[in-house]
DSSP file (Angstrom, degrees, kcal/mol; ACC not computed):
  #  RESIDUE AA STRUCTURE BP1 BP2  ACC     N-H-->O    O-->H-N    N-H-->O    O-->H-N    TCO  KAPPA ALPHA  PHI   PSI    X-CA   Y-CA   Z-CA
    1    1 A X              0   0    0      0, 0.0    96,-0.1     0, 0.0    95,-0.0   0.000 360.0 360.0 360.0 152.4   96.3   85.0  102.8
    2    2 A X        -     0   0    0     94,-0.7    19,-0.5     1,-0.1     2,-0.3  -0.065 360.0-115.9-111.0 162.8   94.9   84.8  106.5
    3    3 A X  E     -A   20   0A   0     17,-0.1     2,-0.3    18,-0.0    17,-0.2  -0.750  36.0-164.4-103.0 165.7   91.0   86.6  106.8
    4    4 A X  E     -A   19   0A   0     15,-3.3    15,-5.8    -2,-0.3     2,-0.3  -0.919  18.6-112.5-128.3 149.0   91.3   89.7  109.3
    5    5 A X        -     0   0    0     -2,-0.3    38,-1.3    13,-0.3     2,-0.3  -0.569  35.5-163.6 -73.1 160.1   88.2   91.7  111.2
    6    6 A X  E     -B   42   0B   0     -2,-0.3     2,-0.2    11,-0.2    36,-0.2  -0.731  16.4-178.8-175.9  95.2   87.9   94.9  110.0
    7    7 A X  E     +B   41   0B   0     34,-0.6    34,-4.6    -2,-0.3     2,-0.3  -0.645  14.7 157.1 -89.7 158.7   86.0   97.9  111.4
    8    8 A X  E >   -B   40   0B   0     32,-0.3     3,-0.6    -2,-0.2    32,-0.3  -0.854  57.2 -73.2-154.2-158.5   85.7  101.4  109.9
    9    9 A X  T 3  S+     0   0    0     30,-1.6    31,-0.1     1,-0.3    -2,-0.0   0.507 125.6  54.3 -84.1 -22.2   83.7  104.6  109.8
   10   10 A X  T 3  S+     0   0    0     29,-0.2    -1,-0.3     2,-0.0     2,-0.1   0.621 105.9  61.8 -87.9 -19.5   80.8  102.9  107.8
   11   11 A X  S <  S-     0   0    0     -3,-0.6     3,-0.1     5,-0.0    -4,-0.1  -0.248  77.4-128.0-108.5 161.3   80.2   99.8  110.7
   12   12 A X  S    S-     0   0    0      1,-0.3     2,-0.2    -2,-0.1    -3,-0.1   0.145  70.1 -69.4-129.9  31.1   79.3   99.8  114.2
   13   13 A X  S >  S-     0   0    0     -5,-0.2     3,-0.6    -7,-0.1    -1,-0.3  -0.790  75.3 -28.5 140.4-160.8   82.1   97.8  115.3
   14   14 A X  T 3  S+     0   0    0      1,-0.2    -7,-0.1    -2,-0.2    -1,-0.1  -0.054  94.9  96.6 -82.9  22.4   83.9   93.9  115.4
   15   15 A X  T 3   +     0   0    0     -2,-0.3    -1,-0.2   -10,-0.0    -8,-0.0   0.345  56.3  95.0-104.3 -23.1   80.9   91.9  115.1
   16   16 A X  S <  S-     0   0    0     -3,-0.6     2,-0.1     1,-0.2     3,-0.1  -0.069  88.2 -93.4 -70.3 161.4   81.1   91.5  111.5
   17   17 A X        -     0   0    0      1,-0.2   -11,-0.2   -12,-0.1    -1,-0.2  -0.426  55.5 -88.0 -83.4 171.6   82.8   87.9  109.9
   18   18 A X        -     0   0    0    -13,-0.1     2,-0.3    -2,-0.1   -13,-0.3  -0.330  47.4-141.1 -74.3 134.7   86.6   88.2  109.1
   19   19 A X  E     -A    4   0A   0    -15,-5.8   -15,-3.3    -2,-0.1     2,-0.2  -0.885  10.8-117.0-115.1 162.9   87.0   89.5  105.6
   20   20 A X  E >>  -A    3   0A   0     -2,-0.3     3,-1.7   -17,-0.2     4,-1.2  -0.571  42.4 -89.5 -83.0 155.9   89.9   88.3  102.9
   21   21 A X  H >> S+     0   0    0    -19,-0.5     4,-2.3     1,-0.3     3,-2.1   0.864 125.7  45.5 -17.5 -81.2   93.1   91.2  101.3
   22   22 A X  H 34 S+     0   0    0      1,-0.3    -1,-0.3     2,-0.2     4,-0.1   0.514 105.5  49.2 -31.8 -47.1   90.5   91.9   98.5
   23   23 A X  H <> S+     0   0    0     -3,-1.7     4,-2.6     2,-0.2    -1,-0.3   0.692 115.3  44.7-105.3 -40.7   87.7   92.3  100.0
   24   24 A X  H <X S+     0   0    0     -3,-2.1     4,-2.0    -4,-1.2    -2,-0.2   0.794 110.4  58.2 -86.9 -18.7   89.4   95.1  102.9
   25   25 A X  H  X S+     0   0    0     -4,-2.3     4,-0.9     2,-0.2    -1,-0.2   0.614 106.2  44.6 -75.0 -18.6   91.2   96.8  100.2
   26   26 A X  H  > S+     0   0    0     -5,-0.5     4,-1.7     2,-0.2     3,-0.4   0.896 111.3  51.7 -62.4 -72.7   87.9   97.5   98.3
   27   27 A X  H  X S+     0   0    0     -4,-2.6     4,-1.5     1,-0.3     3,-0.4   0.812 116.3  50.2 -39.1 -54.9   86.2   98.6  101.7
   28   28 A X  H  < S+     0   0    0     -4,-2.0     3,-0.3     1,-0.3    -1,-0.3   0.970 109.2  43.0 -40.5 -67.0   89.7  101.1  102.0
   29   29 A X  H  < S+     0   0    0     -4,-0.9    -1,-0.3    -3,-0.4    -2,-0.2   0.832 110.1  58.7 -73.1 -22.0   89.8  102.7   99.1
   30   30 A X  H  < S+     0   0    0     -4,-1.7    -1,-0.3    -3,-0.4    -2,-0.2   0.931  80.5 106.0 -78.0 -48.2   86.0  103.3   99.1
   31   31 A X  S  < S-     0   0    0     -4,-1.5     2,-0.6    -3,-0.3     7,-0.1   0.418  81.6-119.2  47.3 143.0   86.1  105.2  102.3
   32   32 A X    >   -     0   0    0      1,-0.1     3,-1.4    21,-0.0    -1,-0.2  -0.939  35.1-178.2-102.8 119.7   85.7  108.9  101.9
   33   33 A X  T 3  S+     0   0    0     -2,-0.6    21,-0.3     1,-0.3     5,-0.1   0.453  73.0  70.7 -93.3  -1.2   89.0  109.9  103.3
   34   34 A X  T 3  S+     0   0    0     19,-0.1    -1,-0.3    21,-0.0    22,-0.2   0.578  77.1  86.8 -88.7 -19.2   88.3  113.2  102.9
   35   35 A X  S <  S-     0   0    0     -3,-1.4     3,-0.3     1,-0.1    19,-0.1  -0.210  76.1-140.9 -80.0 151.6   85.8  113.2  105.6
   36   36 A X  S    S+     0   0    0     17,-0.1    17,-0.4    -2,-0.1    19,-0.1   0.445  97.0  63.7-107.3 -18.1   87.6  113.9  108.9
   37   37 A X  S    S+     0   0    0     15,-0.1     2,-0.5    17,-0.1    -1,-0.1  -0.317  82.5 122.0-102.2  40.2   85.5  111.3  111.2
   38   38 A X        +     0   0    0     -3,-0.3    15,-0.5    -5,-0.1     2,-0.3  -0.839  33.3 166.4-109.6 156.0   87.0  108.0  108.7
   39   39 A X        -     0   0    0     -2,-0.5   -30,-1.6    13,-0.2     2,-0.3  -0.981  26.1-153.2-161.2 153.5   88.8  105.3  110.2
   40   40 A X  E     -B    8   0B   0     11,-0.5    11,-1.6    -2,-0.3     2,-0.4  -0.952  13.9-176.4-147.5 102.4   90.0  102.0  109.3
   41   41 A X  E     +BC   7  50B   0    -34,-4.6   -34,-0.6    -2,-0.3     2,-0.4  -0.984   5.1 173.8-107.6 139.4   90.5   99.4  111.8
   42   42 A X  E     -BC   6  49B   0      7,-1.2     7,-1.5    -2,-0.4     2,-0.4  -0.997  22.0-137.8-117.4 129.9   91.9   95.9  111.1
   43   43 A X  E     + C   0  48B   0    -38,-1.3     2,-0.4    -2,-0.4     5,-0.3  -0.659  28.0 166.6 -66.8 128.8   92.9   93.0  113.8
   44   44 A X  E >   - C   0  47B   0      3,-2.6     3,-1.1    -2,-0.4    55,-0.1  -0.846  56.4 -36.0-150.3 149.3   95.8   91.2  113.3
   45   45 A X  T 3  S-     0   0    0     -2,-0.4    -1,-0.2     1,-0.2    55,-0.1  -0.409 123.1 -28.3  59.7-151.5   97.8   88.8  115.9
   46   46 A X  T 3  S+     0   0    0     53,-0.2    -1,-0.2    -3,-0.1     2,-0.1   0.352 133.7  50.0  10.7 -49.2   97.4   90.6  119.5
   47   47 A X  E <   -C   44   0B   0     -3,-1.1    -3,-2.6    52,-0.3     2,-0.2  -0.665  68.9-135.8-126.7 164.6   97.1   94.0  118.0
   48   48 A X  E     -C   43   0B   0     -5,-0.3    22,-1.7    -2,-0.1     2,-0.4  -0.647  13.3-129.6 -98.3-169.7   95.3   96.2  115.4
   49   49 A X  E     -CD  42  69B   0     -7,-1.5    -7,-1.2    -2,-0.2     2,-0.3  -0.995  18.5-163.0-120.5 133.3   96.0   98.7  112.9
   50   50 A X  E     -C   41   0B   0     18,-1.7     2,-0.3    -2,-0.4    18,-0.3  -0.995   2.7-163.9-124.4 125.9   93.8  102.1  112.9
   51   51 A X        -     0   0    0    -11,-1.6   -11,-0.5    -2,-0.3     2,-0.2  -0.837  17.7-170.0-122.8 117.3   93.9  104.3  109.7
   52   52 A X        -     0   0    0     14,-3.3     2,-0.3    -2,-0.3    14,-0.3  -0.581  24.9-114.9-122.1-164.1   92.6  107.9  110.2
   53   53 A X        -     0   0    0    -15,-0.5     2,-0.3   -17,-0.4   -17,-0.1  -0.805  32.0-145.9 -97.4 153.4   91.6  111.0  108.3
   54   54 A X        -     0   0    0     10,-0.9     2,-0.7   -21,-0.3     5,-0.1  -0.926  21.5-102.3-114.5 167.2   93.7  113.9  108.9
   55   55 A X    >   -     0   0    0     -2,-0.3     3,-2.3     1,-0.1     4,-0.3  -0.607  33.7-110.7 -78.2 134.9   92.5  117.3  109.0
   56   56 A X  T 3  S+     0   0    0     -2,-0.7     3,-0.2     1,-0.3    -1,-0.1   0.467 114.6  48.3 -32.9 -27.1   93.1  119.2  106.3
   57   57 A X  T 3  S+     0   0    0     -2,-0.1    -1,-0.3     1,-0.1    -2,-0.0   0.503 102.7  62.2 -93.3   0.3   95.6  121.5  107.8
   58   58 A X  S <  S+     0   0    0     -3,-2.3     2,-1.0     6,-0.1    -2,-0.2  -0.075  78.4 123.6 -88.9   7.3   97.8  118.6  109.4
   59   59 A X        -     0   0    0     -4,-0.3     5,-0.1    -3,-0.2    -3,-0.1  -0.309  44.8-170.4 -51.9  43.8   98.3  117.5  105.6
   60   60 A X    >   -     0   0    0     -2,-1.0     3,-1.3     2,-0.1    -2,-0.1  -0.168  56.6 -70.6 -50.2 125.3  102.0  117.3  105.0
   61   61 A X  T 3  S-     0   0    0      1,-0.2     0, 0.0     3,-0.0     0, 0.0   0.128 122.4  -4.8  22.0-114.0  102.5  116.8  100.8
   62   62 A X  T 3  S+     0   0    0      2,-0.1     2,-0.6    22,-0.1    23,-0.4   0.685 106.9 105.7 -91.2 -19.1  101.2  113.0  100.4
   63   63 A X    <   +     0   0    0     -3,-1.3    21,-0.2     1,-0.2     3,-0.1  -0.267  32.6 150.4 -54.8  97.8  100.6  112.1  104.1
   64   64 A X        +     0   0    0     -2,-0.6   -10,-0.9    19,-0.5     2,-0.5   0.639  55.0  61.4-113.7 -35.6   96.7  112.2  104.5
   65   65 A X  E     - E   0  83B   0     18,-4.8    18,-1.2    -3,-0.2     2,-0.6  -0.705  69.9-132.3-116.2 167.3   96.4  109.7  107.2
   66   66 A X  E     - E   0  82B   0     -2,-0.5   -14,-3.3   -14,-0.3    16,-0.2  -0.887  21.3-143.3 -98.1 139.6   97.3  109.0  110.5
   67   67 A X  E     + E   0  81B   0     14,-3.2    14,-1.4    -2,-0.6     2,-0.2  -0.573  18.8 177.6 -67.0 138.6   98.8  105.7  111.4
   68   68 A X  E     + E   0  80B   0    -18,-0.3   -18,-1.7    -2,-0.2     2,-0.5  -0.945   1.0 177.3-137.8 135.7   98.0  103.9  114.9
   69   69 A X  E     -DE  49  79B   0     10,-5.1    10,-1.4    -2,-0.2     2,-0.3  -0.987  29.7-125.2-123.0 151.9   99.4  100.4  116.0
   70   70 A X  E     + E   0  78B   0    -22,-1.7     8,-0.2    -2,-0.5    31,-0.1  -0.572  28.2 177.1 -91.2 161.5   98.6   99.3  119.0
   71   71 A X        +     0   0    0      6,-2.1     2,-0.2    -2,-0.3     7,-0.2   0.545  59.2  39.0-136.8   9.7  101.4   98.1  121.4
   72   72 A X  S    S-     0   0    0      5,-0.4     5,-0.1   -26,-0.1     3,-0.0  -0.829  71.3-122.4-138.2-178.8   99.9   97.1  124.7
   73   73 A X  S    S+     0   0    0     -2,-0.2    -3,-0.0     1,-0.1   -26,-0.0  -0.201 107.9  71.9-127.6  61.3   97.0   95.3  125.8
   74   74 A X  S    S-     0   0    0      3,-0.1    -1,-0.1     0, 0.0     0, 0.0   0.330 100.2-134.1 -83.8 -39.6   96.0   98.1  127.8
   75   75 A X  S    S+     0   0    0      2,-0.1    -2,-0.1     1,-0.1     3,-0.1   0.990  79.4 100.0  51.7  65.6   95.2   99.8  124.5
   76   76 A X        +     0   0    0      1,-0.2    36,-0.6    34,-0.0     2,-0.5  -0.156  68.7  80.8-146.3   3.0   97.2  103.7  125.8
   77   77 A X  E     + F   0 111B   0     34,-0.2    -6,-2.1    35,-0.1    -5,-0.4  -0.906  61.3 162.0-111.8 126.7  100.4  103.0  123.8
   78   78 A X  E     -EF  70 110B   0     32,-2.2    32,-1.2    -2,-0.5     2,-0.3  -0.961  38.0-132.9-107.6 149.7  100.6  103.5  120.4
   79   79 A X  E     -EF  69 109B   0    -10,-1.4   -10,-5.1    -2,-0.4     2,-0.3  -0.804  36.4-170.6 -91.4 165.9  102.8  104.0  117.4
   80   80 A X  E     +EF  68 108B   0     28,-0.9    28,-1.2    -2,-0.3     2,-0.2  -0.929  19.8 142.4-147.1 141.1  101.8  106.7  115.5
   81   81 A X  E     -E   67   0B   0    -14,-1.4   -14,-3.2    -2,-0.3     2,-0.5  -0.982  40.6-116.7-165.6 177.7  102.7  108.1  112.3
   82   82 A X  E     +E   66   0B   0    -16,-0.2     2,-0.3    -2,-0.2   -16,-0.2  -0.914  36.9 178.1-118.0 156.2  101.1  109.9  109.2
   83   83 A X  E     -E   65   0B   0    -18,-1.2   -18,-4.8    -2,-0.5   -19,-0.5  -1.000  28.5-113.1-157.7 150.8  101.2  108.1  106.0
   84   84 A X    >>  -     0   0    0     -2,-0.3     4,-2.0   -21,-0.2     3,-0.6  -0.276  50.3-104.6 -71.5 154.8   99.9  108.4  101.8
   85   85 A X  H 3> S+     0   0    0    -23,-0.4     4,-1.4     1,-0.2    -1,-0.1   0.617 116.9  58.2 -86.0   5.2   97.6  106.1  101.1
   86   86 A X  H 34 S+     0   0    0      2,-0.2     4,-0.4     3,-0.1    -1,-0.2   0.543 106.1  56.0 -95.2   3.1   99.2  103.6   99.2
   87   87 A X  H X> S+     0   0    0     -3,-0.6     4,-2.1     2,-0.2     3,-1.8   0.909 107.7  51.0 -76.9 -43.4  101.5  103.4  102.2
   88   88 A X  H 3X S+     0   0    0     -4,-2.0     4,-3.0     1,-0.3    -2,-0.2   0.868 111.5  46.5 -28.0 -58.2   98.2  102.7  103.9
   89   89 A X  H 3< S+     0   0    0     -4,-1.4    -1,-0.3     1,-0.3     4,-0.2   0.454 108.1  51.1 -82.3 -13.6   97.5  100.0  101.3
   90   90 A X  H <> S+     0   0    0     -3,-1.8     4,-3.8    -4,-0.4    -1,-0.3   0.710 115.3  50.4-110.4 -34.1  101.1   98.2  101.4
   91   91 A X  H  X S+     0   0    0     -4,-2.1     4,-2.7     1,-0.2    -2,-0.2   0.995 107.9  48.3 -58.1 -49.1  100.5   98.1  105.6
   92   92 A X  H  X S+     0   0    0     -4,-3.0     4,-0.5     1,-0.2    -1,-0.2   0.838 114.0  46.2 -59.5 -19.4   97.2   96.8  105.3
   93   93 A X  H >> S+     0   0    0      2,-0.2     3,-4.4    -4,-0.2     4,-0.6   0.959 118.4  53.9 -67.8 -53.2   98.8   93.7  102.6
   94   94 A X  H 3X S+     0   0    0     -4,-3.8     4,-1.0     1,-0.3     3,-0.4   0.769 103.6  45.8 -83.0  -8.7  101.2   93.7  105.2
   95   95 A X  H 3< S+     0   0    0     -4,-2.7    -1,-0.3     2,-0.2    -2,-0.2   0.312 102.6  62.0 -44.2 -28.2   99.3   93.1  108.0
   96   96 A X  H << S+     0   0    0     -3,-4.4   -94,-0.7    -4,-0.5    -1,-0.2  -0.068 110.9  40.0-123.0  30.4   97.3   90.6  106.7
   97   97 A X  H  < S+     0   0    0     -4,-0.6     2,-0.3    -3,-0.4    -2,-0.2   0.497 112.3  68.7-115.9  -6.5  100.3   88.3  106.2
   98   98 A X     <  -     0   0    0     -4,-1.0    -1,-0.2    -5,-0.3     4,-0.1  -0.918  50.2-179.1-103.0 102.5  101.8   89.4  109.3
   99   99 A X  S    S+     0   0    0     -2,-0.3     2,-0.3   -55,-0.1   -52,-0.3   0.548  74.7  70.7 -87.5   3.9  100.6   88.7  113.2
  100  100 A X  S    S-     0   0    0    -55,-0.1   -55,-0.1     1,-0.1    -1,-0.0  -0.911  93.9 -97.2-119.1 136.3  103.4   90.6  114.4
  101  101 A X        -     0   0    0     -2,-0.3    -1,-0.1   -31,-0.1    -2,-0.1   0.087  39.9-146.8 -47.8 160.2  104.3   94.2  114.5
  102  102 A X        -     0   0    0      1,-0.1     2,-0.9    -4,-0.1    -1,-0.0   0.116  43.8 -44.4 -87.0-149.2  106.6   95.4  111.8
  103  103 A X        +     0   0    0      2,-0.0     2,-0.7     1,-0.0     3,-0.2  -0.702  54.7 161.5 -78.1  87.0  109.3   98.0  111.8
  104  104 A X        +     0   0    0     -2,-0.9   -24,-0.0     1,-0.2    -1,-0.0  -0.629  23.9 128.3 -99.2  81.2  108.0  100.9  113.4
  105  105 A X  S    S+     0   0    0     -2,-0.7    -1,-0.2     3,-0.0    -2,-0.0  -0.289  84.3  54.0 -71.7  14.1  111.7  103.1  114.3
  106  106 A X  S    S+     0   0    0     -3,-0.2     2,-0.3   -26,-0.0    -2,-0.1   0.138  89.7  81.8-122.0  10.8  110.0  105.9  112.6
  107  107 A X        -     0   0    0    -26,-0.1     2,-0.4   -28,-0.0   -26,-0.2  -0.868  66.8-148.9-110.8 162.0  107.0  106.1  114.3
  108  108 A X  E     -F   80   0B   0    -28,-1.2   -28,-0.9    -2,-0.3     2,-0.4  -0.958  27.3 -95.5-119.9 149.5  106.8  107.9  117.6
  109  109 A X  E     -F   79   0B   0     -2,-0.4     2,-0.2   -30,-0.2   -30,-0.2  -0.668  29.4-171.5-113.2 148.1  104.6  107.1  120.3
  110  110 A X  E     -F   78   0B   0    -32,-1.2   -32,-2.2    -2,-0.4     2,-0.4  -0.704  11.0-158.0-118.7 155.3  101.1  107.8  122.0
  111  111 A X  E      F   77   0B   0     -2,-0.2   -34,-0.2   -34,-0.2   -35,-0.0  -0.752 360.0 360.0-122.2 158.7   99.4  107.2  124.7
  112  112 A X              0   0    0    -36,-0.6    -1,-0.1    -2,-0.4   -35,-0.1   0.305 360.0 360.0 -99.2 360.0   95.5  107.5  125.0
C-alpha cells in the first residue's frame, strides 16, 4: 500500500514524512472527534481528503463527519458530504490505494 502525508488537528501542517494505512488509521481513530476544531487531512494523487467534526446539532443518526475532496487546483471546489466513521475509515483505505477521485454522485459541491 502506497505511504500518504497526513495532517490533522494534533500537527502543524505537511512537513511531517509520509505515513503507511496502519499507521493513519491509528492517528484517525485516536482523534477526539467529538471536539468540533478536529480534522483529518490526507494527500493522495493531485488532491486531498479532509475529515471534519461536525457540530453536534448538524449530527444526522451516524453521520458525525463532514467529508471534503478537493477538485481543483485552485483549492474553492469541493465535494462535500457527511459521513459515520467507518465510512471515514473505508475512504481513507481507499484513498491510500487510489490517486484518483472516486465516485462522488452523492456528494454536492462547495466552494471556499
Amino acid at each position: 500500500m502506497n505511504l500518504r502525508r497526513v495532517v490533522h488537528s494534533e500537527t502543524k501542517g505537511f512537513s511531517h514524512p509520509s505515513i503507511g494505512y496502519d499507521e493513519a488509521v491509528k492517528i484517525f481513530k485516536n482523534l477526539n472527534w467529538y471536539d468540533e476544531n478536529t480534522f483529518y487531512n490526507q494527500e493522495f494523487g493531485d488532491s486531498y481528503i479532509q475529515f471534519k467534526a461536525l457540530k453536534k446539532g448538524d449530527i444526522i443518526g451516524d453521520k458525525e463527519l463532514k467529508v471534503e475532496i478537493l477538485l481543483d487546483e485552485n483549492m474553492i471546489k469541493f465535494a462535500a458530504s457527511t459521513v459515520s466513521i467507518q465510512e471515514a475509515l473505508d475512504l481513507i483505505k481507499y484513498y491510500f490505494e487510489h490517486d484518483e477521485i472516486g465516485e462522488i454522485s452523492s456528494y454536492h459541491i462547495e466552494y471556499i
